[in-house]
C-alpha positions as CSV (number, residue, x, y, z in Angstrom):
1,X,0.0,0.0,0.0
2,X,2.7,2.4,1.0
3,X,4.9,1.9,-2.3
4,X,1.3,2.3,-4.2
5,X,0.6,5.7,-2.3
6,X,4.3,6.5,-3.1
7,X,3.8,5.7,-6.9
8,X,0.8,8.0,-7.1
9,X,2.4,10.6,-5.4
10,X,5.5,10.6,-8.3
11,X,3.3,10.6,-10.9
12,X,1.0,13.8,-9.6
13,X,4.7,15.5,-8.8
14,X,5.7,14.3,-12.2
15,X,2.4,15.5,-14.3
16,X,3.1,19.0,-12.3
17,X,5.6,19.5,-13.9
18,X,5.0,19.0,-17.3
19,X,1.8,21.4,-17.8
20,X,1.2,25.3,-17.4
21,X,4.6,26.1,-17.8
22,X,3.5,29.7,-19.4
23,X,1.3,30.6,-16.3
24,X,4.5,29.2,-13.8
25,X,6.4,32.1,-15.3
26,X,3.6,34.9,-13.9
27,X,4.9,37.1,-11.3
28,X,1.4,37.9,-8.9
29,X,2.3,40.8,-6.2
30,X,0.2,41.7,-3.3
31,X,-1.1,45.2,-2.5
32,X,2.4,46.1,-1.1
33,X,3.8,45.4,-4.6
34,X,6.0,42.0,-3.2
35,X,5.4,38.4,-4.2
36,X,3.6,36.6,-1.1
37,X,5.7,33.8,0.3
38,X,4.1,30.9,-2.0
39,X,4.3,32.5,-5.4
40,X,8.1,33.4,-4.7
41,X,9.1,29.6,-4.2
42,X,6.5,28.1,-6.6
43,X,8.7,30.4,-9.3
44,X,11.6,29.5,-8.4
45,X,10.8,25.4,-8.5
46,X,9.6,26.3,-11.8
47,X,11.7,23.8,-14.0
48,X,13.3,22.2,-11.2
49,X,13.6,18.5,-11.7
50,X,13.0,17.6,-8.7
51,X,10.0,15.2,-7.7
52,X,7.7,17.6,-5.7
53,X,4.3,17.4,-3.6
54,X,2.4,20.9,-3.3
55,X,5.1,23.1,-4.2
56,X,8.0,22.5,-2.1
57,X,7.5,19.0,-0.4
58,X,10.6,16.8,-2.2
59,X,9.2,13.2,-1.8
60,X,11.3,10.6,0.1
61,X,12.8,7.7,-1.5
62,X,13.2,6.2,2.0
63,X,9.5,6.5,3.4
64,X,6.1,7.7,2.9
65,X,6.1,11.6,3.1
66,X,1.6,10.8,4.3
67,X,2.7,9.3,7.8
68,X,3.6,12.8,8.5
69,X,0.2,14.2,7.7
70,X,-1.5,11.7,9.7
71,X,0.9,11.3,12.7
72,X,3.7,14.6,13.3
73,X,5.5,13.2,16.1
74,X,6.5,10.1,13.7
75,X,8.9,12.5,11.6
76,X,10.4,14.0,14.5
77,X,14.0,15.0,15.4
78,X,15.0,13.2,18.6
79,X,15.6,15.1,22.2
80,X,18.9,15.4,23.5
81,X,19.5,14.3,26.9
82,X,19.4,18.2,27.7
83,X,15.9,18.7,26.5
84,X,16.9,20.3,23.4
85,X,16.0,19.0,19.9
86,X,19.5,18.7,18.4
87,X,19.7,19.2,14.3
88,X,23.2,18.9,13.0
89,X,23.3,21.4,10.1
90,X,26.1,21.8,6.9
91,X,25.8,24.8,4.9
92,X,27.2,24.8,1.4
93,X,30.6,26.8,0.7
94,X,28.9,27.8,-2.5
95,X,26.9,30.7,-0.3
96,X,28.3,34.3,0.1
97,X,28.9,35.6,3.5
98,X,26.0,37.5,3.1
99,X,23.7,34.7,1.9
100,X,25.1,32.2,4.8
101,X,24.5,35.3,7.3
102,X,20.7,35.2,6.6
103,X,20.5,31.4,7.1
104,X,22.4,31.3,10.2
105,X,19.9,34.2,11.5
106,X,16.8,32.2,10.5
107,X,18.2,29.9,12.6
108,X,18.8,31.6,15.6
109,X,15.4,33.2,15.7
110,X,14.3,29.2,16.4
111,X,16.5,29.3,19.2
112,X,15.0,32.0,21.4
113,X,11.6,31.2,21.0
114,X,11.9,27.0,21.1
115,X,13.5,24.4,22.5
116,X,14.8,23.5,18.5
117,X,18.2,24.0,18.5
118,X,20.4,23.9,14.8
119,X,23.8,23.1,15.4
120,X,27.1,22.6,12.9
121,X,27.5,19.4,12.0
122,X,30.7,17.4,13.5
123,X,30.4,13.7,12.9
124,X,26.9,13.5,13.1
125,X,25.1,10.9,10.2
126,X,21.9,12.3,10.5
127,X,21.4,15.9,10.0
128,X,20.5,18.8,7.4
129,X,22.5,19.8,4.5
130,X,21.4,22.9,3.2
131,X,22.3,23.4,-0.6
132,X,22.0,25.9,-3.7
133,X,19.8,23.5,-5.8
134,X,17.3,24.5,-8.6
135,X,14.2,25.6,-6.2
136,X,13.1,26.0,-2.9
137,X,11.6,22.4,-0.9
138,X,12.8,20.1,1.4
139,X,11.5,16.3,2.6
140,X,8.8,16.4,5.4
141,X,10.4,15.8,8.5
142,X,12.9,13.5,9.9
143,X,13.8,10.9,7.5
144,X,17.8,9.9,8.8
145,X,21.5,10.0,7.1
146,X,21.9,13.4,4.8
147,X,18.3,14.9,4.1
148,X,18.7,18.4,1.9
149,X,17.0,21.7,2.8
150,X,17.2,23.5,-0.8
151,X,17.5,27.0,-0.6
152,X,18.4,28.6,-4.5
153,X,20.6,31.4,-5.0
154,X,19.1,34.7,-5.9
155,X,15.5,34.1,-4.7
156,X,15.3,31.6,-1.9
157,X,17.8,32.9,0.8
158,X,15.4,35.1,2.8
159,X,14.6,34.6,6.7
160,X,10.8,34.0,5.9
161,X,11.9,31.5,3.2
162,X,14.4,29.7,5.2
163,X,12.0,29.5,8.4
164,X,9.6,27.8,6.0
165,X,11.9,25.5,4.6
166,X,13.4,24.0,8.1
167,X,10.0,23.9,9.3
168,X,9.0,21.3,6.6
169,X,12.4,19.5,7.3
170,X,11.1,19.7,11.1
171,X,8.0,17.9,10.2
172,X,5.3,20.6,9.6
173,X,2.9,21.2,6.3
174,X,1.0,23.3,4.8
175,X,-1.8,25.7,7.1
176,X,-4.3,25.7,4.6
177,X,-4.1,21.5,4.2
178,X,-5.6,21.1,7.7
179,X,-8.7,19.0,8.7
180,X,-10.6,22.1,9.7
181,X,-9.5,24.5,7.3
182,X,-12.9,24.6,5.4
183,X,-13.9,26.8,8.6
184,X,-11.5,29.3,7.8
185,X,-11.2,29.7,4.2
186,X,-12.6,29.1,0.4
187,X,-11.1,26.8,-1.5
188,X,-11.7,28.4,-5.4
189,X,-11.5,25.5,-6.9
190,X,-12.2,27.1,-10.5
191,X,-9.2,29.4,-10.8
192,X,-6.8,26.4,-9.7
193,X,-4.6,25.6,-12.9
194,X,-5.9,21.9,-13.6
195,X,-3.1,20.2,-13.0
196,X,-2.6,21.3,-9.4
197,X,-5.9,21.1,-7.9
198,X,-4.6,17.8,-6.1
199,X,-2.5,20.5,-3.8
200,X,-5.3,21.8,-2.8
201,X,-6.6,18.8,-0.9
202,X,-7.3,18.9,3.1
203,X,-5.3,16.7,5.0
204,X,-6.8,14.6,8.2
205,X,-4.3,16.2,10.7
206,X,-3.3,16.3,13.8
207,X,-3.9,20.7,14.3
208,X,-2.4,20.4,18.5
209,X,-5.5,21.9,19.5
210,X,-4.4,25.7,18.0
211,X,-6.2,27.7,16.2
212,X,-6.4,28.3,12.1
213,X,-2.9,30.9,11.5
214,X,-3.7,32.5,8.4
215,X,-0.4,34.8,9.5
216,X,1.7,31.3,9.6
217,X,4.7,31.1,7.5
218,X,3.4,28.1,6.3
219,X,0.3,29.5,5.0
220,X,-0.3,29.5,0.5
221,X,-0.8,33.2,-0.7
222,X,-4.2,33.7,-2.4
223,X,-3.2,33.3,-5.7
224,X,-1.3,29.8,-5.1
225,X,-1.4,27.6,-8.2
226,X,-4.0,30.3,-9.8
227,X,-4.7,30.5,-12.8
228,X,-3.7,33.8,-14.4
229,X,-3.1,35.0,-11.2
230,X,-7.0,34.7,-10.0
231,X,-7.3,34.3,-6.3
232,X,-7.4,30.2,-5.3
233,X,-7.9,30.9,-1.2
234,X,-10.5,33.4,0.3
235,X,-10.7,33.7,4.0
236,X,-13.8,34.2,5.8
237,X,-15.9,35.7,7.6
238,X,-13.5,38.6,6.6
239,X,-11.7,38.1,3.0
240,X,-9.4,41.1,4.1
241,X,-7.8,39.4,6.3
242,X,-3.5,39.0,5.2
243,X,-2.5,35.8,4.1
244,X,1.3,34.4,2.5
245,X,3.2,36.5,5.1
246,X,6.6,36.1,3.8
247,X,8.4,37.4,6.8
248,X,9.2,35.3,9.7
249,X,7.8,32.6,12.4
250,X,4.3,33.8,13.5
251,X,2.9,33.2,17.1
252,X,1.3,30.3,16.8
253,X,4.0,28.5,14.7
254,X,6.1,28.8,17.6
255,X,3.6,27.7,19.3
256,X,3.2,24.7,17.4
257,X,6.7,24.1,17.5
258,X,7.0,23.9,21.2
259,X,3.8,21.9,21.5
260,X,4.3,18.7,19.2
261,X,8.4,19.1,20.6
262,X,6.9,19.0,24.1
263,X,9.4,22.0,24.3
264,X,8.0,22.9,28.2
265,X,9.9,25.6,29.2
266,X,9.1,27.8,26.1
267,X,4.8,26.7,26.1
268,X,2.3,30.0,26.8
């Protein structure tokens, strides 16, 4: 069953990226005349070959990347004796001083609000190796051995996009995929470009008992997957209300953090 779910998911990753090329290559800014958070790494995967789920998920070869939906704390980073969680980290040479600065940084800000704690890899097997690849994406939480965190030149080194990044690598999805999202926001399912609708699906998680975040980094812009730039997600009761923030952790992903880490010291 698992290498069948696995076989489905490569060819949905695989038919992804061989339509809509042309409407890959729109640029769709928000009122403050940036690219929300989404839109900015959906272009730059555009014409990676690497096999992707919903934008920036790189499918395991090792496991199945749905255990993670359905059960977080079995993609986990283990806790050091010191009530830390531990993740030995490389960073590629091929980064500028500047470049590496604003990973390092992205790091750090995990530091002083969790107990997640990134340090440079000695001898370690198991760790992150974060590399200039085609694209933005990393695999879904814990997986073992050398798992890459992708972070392109020129487009893909920026705090919000590095928070979002580890956080997948840390085990966390998509907001707008959870169980109770349909609460919180429309789903347009007409201005979805065909052959990503399948990103769009909810997911039967496991939310920690928090509420909806549409400020979470982890949160699609409205225009996700859209076609001509038409809006795919409308929040309600109020449509006004900011979504795609492209800047840094919100509230309640540090929250989340600390609650499926059991991260005591740091919980509200």
């Amino acid at each position: 069953m698992v290498s069948l779910l696995l076989l489905l998911l490569l060819g949905l990753c695989a038919a992804h990226q061989g339509n809509d090329h042309g409407a890959e290559n729109e640029i769709i800014v928000d009122k403050s005349g940036k690219e929300d958070i989404s839109t900015t790494i959906l272009r730059m995967n555009n014409g990676s070959d690497e096999l992707l789920l919903d934008g920036d998920v790189l499918i395991p070869r090792t496991r199945n990347a749905m255990k993670c939906f359905r059960e977080p704390r079995a993609c986990l980073w283990p806790k050091s004796a010191n009530g830390n969680v531990e993740i030995p980290f490389l960073i590629s040479e091929k980064y500028d001083r500047a470049e590496r600065n604003t990973i390092l940084t992205a790091m750090k800000d995990f530091a002083s609000k969790t107990c997640i704690r990134f340090i440079p890899r000695t001898t370690q097997r198991r760790h992150i190796s974060i590399e200039p690849r085609l694209g933005c994406f990393s695999l879904l939480g814990y997986v073992g051995g050398r798992q890459v965190v992708s972070l392109q030149k020129f487009g893909c080194v920026t705090h919000g996009i590095t928070q979002h990044e580890l956080l997948h690598s840390m085990g966390f999805y998509h907001e707008q995929s959870r169980s109770d999202r349909d609460q919180y926001v429309r789903i347009n399912w007409d201005n979805i470009r065909t052959s990503y609708l399948s990103n769009f699906k909810k997911e039967d998680t496991n939310n920690l008992n928090t509420p909806y975040d549409y400020s979470s980094i982890m949160h699609y812009g409205r225009t996700a997957f859209g076609k001509h730039g038409s809006e795919t997600i409308t929040p309600f009761p109020d449509p006004s209300v900011p979504i795609g923030q492209r800047d840094r952790l919100s509230d309640f992903d540090i929250l989340k953090i600390n609650k499926l880490y059991k991260c005591w010291n740091y919980l509200w």
